[in-house]
ROBA-790589 format. One line per 8 residues: number of its first residue (from 1); for each residue x, y, z of N, C-alpha, C, O. Coordinates in steps of 0.1 Angstrom, whole numbers. Layout:
<atoms>
NUM	X,Y,Z,X,Y,Z,X,Y,Z,X,Y,Z | ...;
</atoms>
This chain:
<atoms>
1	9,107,35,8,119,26,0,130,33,-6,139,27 | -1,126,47,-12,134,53,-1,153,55,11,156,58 | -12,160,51,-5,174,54,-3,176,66,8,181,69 | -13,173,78,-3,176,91,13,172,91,23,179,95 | 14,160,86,26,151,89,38,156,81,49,153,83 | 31,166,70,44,175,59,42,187,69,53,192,69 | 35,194,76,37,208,83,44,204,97,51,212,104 | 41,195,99,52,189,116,69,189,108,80,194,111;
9	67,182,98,85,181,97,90,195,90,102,197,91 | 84,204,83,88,212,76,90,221,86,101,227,86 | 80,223,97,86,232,105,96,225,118,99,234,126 | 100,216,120,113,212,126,119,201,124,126,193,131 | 116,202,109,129,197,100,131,203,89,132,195,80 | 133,215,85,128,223,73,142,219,67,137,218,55 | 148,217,66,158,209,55,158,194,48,164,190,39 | 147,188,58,145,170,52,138,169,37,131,178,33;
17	139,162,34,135,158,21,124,150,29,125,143,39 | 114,152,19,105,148,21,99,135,12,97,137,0 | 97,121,20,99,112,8,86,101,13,82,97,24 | 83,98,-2,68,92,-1,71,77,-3,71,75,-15 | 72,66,6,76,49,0,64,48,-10,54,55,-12 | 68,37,-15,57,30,-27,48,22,-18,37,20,-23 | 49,18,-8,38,10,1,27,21,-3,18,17,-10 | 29,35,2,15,41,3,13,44,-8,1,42,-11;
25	20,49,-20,16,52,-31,9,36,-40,0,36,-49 | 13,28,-37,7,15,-40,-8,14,-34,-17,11,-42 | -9,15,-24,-22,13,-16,-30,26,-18,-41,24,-13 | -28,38,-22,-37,47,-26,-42,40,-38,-54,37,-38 | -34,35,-49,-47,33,-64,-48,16,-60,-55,11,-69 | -44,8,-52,-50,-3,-47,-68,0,-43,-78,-4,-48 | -67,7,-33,-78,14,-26,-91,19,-39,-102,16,-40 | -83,27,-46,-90,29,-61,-91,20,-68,-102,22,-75;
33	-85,9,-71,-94,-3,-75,-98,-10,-68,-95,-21,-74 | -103,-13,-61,-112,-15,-51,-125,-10,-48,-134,-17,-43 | -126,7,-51,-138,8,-49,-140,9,-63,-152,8,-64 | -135,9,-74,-138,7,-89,-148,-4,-87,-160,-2,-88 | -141,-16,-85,-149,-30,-83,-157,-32,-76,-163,-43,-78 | -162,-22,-65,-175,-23,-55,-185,-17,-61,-197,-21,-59 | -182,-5,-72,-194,2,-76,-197,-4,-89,-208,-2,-94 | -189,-12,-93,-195,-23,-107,-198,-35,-97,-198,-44,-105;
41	-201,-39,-87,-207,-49,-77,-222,-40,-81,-231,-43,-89 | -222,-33,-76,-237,-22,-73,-245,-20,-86,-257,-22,-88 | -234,-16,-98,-239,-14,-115,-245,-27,-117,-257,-26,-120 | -241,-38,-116,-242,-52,-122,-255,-60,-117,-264,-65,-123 | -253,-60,-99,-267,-61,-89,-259,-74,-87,-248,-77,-92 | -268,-83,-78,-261,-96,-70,-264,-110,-79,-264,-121,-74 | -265,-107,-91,-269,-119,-102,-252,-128,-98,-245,-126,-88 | -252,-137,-112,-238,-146,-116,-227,-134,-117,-217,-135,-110;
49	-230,-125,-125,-217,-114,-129,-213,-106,-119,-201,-103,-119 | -223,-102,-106,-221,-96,-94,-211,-103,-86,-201,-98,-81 | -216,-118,-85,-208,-126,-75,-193,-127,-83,-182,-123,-78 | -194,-132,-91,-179,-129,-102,-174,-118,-99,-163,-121,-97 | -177,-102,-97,-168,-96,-98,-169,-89,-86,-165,-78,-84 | -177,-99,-74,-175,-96,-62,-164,-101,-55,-159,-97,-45 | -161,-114,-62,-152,-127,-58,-141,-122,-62,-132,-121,-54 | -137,-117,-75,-124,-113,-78,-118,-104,-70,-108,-100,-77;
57	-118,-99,-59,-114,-88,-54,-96,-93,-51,-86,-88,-56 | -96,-103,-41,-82,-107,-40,-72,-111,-60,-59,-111,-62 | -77,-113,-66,-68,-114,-78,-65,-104,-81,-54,-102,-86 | -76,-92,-80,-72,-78,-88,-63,-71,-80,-58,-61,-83 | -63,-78,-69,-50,-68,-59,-38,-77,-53,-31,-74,-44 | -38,-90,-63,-24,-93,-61,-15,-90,-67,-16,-86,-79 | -4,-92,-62,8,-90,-78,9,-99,-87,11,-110,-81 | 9,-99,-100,10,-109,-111,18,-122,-105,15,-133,-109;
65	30,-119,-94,39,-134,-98,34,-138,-84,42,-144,-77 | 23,-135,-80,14,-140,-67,2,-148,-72,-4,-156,-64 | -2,-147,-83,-14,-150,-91,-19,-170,-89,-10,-178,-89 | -26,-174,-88,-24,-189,-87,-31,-192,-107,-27,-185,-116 | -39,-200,-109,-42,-207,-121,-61,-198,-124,-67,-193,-133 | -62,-203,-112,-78,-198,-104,-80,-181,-107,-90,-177,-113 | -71,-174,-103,-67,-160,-102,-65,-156,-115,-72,-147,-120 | -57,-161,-122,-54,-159,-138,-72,-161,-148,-76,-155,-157;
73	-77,-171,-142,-87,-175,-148,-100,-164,-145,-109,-163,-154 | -102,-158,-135,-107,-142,-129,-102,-133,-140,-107,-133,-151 | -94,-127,-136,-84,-116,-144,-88,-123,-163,-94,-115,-170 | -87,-132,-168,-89,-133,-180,-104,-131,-184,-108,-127,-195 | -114,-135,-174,-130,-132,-178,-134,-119,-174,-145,-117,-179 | -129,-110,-166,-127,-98,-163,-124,-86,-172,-128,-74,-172 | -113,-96,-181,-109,-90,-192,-117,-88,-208,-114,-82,-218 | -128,-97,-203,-133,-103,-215,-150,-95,-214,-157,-90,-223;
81	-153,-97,-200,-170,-90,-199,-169,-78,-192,-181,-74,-192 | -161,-70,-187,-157,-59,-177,-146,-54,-177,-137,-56,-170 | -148,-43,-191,-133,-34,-194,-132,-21,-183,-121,-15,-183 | -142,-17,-174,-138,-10,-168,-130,-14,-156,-120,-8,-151 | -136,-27,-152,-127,-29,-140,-114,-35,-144,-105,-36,-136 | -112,-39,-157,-97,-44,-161,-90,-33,-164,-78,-32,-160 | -95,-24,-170,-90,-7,-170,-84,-4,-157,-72,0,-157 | -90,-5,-146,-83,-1,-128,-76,-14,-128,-70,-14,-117;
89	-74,-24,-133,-62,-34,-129,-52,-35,-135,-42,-38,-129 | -51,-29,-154,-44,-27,-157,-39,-11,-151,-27,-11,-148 | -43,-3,-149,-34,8,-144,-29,12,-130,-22,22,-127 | -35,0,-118,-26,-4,-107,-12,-13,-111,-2,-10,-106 | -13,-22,-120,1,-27,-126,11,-20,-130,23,-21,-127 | 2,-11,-139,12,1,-146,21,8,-138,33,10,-142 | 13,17,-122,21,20,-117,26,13,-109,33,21,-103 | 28,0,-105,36,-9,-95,50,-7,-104,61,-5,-98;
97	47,-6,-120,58,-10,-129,67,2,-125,79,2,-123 | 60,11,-125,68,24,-129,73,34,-117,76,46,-116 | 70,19,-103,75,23,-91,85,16,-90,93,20,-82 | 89,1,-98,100,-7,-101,113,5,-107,125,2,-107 | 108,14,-111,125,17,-125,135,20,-115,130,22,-104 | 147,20,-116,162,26,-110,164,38,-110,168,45,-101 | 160,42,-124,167,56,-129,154,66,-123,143,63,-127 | 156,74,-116,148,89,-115,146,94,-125,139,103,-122;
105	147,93,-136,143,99,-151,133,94,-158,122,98,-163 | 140,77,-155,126,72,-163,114,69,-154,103,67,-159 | 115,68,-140,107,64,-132,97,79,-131,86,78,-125 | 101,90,-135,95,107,-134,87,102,-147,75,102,-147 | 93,98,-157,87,98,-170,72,86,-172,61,87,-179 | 77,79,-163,68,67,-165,58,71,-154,47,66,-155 | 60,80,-144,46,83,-139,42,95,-142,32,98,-135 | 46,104,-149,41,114,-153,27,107,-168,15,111,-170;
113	36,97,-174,28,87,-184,11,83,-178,0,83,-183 | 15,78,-166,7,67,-154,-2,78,-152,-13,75,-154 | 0,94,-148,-9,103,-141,-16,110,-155,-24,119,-154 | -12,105,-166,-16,114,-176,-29,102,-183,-39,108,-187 | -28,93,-183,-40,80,-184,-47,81,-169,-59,84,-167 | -40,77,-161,-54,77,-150,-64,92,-149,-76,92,-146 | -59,101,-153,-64,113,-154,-77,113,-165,-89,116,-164 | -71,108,-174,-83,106,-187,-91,88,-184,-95,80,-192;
121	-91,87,-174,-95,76,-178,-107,70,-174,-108,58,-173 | -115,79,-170,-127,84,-165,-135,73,-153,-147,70,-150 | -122,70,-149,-126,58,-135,-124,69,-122,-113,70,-116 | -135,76,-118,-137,82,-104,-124,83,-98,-114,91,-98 | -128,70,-92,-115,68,-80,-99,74,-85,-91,81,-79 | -98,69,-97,-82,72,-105,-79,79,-106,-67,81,-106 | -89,91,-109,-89,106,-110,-86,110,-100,-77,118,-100 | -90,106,-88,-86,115,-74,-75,110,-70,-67,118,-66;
129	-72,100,-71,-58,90,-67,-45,101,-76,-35,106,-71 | -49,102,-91,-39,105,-98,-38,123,-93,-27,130,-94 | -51,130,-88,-46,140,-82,-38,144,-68,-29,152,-65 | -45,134,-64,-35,133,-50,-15,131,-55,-6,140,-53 | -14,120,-62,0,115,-64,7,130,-71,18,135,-69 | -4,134,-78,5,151,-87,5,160,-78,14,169,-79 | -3,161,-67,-4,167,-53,12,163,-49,22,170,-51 | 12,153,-45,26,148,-38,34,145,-46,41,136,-41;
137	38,148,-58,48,144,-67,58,145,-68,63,138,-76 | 68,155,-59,80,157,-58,85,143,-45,94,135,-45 | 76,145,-36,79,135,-22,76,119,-34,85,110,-34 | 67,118,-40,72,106,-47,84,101,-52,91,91,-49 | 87,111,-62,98,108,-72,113,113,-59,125,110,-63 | 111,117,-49,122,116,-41,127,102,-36,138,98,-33 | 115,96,-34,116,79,-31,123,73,-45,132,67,-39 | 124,72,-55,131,75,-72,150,72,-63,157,62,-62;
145	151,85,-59,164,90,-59,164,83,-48,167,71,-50 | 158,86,-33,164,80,-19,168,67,-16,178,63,-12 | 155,59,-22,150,46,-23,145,41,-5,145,29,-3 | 143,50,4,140,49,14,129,48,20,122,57,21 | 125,34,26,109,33,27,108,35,44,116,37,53 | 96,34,44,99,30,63,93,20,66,87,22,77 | 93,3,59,92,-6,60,91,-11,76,81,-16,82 | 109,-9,80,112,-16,93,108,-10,103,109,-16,114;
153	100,7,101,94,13,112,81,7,116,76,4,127 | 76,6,100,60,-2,106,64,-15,110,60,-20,121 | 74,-21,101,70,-37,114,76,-40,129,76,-49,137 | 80,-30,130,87,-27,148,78,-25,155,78,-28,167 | 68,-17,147,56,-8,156,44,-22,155,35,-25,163 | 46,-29,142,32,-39,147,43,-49,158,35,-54,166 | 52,-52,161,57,-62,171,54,-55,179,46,-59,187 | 59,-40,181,53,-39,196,39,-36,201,35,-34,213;
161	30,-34,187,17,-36,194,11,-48,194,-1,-46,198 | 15,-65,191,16,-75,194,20,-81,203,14,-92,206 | 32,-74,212,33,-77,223,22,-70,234,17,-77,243 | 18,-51,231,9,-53,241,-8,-60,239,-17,-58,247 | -11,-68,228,-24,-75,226,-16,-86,236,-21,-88,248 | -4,-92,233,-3,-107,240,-4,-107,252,-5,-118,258 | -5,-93,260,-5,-94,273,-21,-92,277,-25,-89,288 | -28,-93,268,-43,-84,271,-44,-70,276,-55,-66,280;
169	-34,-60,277,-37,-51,285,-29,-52,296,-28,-62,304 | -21,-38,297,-12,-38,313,-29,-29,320,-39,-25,315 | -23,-31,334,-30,-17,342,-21,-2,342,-28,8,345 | -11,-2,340,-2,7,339,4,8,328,1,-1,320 | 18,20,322,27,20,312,37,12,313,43,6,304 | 43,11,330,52,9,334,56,-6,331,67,-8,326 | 45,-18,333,45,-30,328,50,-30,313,62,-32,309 | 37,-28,306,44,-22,291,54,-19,284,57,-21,272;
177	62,-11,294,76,-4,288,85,-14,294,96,-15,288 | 83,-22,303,92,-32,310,89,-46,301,98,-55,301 | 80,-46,297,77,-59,286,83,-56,270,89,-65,264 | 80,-45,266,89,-37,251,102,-39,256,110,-42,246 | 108,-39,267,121,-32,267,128,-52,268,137,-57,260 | 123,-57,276,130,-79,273,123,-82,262,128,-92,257 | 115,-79,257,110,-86,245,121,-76,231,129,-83,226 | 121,-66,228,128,-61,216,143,-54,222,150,-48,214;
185	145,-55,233,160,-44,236,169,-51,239,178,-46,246 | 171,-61,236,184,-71,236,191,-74,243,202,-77,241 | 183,-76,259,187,-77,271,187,-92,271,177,-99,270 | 200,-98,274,205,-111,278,201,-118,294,207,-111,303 | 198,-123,296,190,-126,307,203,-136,317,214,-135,312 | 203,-141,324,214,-147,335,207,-153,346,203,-145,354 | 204,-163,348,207,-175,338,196,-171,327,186,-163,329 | 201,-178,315,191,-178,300,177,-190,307,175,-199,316;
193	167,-184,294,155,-189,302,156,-201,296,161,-203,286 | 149,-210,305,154,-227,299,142,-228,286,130,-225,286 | 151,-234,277,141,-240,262,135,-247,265,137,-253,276 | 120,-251,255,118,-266,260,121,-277,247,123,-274,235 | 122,-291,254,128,-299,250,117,-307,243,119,-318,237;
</atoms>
């Protein structure tokens, strides 16, 4: 959502649509609950309730049907002694939900709903999250219509920056681009390299 990255394609691609995956819009109010739950670490101090709602961090940012018994049992005393930080858990859900719809109508309607509660909802972080997303709200709701993420870009780009960790470091590019090029370019080798048995 970075503005250089809308002024590079606007000016040599001034016809592209410009479109925002739900990875980043997910991980903007992820990030906002997160520091929700660091600054009630800080409100609370390092007692029992501190460590509780220092430990919860992985439940409040998994997805529900990721949850184990342990995680459910977090999230339910969470719910019970700390409405602000179930407030940032229930409204990271909300919008996961309302990045789920099919239809561009209701998925506009359901985050216009989502930006109109995080706005009032006097959690710091949510406020700026929900400005940012109304900042970028057309490139969201274009992801709505496109449905186009760039998933397969990022995981291409961590393979090939896994390949150059596996090598420790070329001394040159030339190595590198000759290691990217038999490891991901589909070069068939003659003879094939023997398996082991």
């Amino acid at each position: 959502m970075s503005a250089g990255f809308q002024k590079a394609i606007r000016r040599h691609a001034p016809n592209a649509t410009i479109v925002f995956d739900r990875f980043h819009v997910q991980r903007l109010v992820s990030d906002a609950l997160d520091e929700v739950r660091r600054a009630q670490v800080r409100y609370v101090g390092l007692g029992e309730k501190g460590r509780a709602i220092k430990h919860s961090r992985f439940a409040l940012l998994k997805s529900p049907w990721n949850l184990t018994r342990r995680d459910k049992q977090k999230l339910s005393e969470l719910q019970r002694t700390n409405a602000q930080l179930y407030r940032a858990y229930l409204l990271k859900e909300t919008l996961a939900q309302a990045l789920d719809y099919r239809q561009p109508g209701h998925a506009r309607r359901a985050l216009e709903d989502w930006l109109a509660w995080a706005s009032r909802s006097k959690l710091k972080p949510f406020v700026t999250a929900a400005r940012t997303i109304r900042k970028q709200f057309d490139g969201i709701v274009a992801y709505f219509e496109e449905r186009l993420t760039n998933g397969i870009v990022e995981g291409f780009n961590n393979k090939l920056r896994m390949i150059a960790r596996r090598a420790f470091g070329f001394h040159t590019p030339d190595p590198l681009i000759s290691m990217l090029h038999l490891c991901c370019g589909g070069i068939q080798l003659d003879p094939p390299v023997p398996t082991p048995t």
